[in-house]
N, C-alpha and C positions, 0 to 999 in steps of 0.2 A: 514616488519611491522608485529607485532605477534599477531595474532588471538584473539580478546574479547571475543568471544562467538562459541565453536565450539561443536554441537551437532551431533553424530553419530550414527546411525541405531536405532532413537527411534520409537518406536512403543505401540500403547497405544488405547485399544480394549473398546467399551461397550457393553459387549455382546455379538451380532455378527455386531455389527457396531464397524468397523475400522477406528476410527479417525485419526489417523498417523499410517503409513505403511513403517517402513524403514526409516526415514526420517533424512538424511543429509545437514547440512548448518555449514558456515561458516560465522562470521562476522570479520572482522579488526579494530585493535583499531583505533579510530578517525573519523570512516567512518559508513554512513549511507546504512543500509539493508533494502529494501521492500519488505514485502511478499505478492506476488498475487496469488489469484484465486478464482475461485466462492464460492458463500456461503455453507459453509458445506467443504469445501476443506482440513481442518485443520490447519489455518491461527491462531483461536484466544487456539484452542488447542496446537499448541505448545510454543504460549507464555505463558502461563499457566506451561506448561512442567519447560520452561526455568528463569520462577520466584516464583518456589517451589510448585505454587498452586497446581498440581498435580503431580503425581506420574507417573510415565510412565511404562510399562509392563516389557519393556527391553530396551535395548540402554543405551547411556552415553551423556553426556552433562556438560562441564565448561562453566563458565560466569566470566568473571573477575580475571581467572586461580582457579577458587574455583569449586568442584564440587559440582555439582548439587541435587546430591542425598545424599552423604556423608554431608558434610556439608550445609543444607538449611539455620540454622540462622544467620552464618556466611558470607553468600550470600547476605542475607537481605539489612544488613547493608551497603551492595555494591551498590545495584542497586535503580535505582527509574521504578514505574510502573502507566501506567493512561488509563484505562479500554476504553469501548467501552463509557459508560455513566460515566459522573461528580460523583465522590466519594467523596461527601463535604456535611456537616450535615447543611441543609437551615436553621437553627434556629440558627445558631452561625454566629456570622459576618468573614469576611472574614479573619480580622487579629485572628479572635480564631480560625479558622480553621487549617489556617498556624501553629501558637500557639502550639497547640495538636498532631500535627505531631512533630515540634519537642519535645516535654517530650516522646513521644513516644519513639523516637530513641536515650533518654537520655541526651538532648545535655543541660541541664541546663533549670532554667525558664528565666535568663537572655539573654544565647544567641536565645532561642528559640524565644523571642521576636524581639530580634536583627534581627534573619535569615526572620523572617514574614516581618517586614518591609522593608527589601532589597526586600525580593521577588515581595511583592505587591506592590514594585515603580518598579520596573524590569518588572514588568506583564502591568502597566498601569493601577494598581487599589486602589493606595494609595487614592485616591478621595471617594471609595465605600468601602474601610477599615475597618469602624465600622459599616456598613450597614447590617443587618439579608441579608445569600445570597440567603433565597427563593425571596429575591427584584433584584437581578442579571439577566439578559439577559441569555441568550443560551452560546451564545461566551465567555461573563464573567466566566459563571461559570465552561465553559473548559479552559478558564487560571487559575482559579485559581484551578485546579486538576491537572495540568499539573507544578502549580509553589509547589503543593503540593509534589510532584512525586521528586522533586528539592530538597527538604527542608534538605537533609544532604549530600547534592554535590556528587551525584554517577556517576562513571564513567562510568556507563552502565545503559543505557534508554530503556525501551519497551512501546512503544505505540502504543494501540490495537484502530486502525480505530480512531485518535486523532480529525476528523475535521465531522465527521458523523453528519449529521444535522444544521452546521453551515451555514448562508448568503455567500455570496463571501466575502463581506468585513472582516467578523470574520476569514473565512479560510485563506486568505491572513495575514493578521497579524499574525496567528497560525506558517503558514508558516516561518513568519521574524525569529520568534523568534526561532523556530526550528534550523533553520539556525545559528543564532549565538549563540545557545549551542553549535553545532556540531562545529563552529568556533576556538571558548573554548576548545576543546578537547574532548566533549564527545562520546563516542557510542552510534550508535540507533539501535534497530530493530523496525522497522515500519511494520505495516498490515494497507494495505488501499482498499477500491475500487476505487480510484479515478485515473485515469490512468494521470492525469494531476499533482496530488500531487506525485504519483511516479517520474516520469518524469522529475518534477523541486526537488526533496528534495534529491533522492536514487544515491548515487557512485555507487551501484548495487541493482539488483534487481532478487529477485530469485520467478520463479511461481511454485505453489502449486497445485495438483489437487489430490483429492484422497488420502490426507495423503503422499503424497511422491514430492519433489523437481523435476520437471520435466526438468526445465531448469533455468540458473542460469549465470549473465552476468553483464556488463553494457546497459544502451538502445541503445544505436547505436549496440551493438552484438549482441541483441535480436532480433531488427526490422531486423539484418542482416538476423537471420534466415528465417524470412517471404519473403526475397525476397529485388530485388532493387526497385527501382523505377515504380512509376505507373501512367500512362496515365486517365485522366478522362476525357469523354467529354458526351458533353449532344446534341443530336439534337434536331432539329425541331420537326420531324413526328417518332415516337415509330416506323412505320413498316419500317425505314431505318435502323435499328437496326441490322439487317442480314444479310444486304448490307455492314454494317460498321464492323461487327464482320467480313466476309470472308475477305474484304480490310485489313484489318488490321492483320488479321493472321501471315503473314511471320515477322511481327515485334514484335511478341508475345514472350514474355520470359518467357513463362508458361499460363496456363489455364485464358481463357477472359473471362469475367463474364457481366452479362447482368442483367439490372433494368428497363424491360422493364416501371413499372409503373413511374417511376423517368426519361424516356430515356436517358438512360445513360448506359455508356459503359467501361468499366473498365480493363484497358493493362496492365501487368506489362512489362515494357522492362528494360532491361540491360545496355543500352546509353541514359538516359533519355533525356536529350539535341536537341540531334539530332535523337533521337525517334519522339520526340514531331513537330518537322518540317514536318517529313517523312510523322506522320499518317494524321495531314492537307491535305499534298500534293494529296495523295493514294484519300484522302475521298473528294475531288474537284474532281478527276479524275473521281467517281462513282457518282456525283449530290450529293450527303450528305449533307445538311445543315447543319452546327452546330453553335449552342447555346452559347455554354459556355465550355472552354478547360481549363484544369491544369496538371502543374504534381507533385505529391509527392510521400515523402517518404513513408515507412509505417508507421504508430503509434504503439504504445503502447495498443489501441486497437485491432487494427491487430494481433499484436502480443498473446496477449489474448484468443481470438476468434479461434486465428488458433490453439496454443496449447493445449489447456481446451476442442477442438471438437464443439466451437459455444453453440448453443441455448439447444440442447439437452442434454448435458452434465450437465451445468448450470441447468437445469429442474431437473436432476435426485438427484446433489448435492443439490438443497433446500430442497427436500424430505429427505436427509441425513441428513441436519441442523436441520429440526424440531424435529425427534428421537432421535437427540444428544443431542439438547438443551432440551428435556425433562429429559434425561438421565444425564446431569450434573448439573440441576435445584435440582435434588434428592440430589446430593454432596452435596451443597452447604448446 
């Protein structure tokens, strides 16, 4: 399958703030990419890179076999893109929004009318059509920037954080529909925070931190990294806690971790199965009461957490984001 989107060693500086550092990825045509990691990471900076909006220091980058820097307008006309916020003018109803996007891209006043109205019965908002869209919901008005991003059938989609601030029920729809573009054929790169839209949307999922690809998979490879299987159990009394941590040691496949305020006890093992019997047995043999048992996998959180360094990392990265984003506010 040949590569949609492969960018190589970009790197792209504001000042002494290093937005992407090195940064390699791959997409495949038909298949969906997600980019993770904490804020300031360089998530919505290389989508940016990768649909002209900027310019990058050094590195290389094609999207649709077109490069990226040599030919941007010719790009254009390839891709569709749908920001972090609704790019739709509230004073125009929703079919002149659609409307305007296509004259934009030439396609005639007739089909451009044509392609509106496909969209916004494809969107579910043929009913709000001639409605001013400052009267549109939240949801609404990310479908129809999202049916905007559509409007001259590009084989390559980038959507920066597509469901940010929407209800469950808007981001489930968002979801559907995602789904059967990608059905269709399309490419996506996706940036989300949402370790559950990753999770269900991305064929792969490549994490970010610091401007540079740390690790790069499907999820079942990812969570593989963090480890197998894990033990949860919750006691009765908190000071059994250290009773339950030594009992449980030789079944340990790495570091136990402990929430004392939660009592609860956290194993990873390697046979979770017959892990999960063993540590019952062990903790009846020591009086341990417990509460509440399970076993899982890791998440997509886990995954996260462990790669990016947890909380501290994420700390230092918002402080990156806020200097960035004052720094690319100037661009604009």
């Amino acid at each position: 399958m040949p590569d949609a989107i492969v960018a190589t060693g970009l790197v792209k500086r504001y000042g002494q703030l290093i937005a992407l550092d090195g940064l390699d990825l791959t997409v495949p045509e038909g298949t969906v990419t997600a980019l993770l990691g904490p804020n300031g990471a360089g998530k919505t900076t290389t989508v940016r890179v990768l649909t002209t909006l900027l310019i990058p220091d050094s590195g290389s980058a094609t999207v649709a076999g077109i490069d990226v820097l040599r030919e941007p307008q010719l790009l254009r006309s390839r891709i569709g893109a749908s920001g972090q916020y609704a790019a739709v003018d509230e004073y125009l109803t929703g079919f002149e929004n659609l409307e305007m996007v296509g004259r934009l891209y030439h396609m005639g006043v007739r089909r451009s009318k044509e392609r509106a109205r496909e969209l916004l019965d494809r969107f579910q908002l043929s009913a709000a059509a001639d409605r001013p869209v400052k009267g549109y919901s939240g949801g609404m008005r990310r479908r129809l920037d999202l049916a905007g991003a559509l409007v001259a059938n590009p084989p390559v989609l980038f959507l920066d954080e597509p469901t940010t601030g929407l209800d469950p029920r808007a981001r489930l729809d968002l979801w559907d529909v995602i789904e059967e573009l990608v059905a269709g054929g399309t490419t996506l790169l996706l940036t989300t925070q949402y370790m559950e839209e990753a999770d269900r949307l991305a064929d792969a999922i490549a994490v970010i931190d610091h401007g540079t690809v740390i690790a790069q998979g499907t999820s079942d490879e990812l969570k593989t990294l963090v480890g197998g299987d894990r033990i949860e159990l919750t006691v009765d009394d908190a000071d059994d806690l250290p009773i339950a941590q030594q009992a449980l040691k030789a079944l340990a496949d790495g570091e136990i971790h402990l929430e004392p305020t939660l009592r609860r006890i956290i194993v990873p093992v390697s046979d979770g199965a017959q892990a999960l019997v063993e540590s019952i047995g062990k903790l009846a043999e020591h009086d341990v009461r417990i509460r509440d048992v399970g076993l899982r996998r890791p998440s997509l959180d886990d995954v996260f957490l462990t790669l990016t360094g947890h909380e501290a990392r994420a700390l230092a990265a918002n402080s990156h984001t806020d200097a960035l984003d004052a720094t690319e506010g100037k661009i604009r």
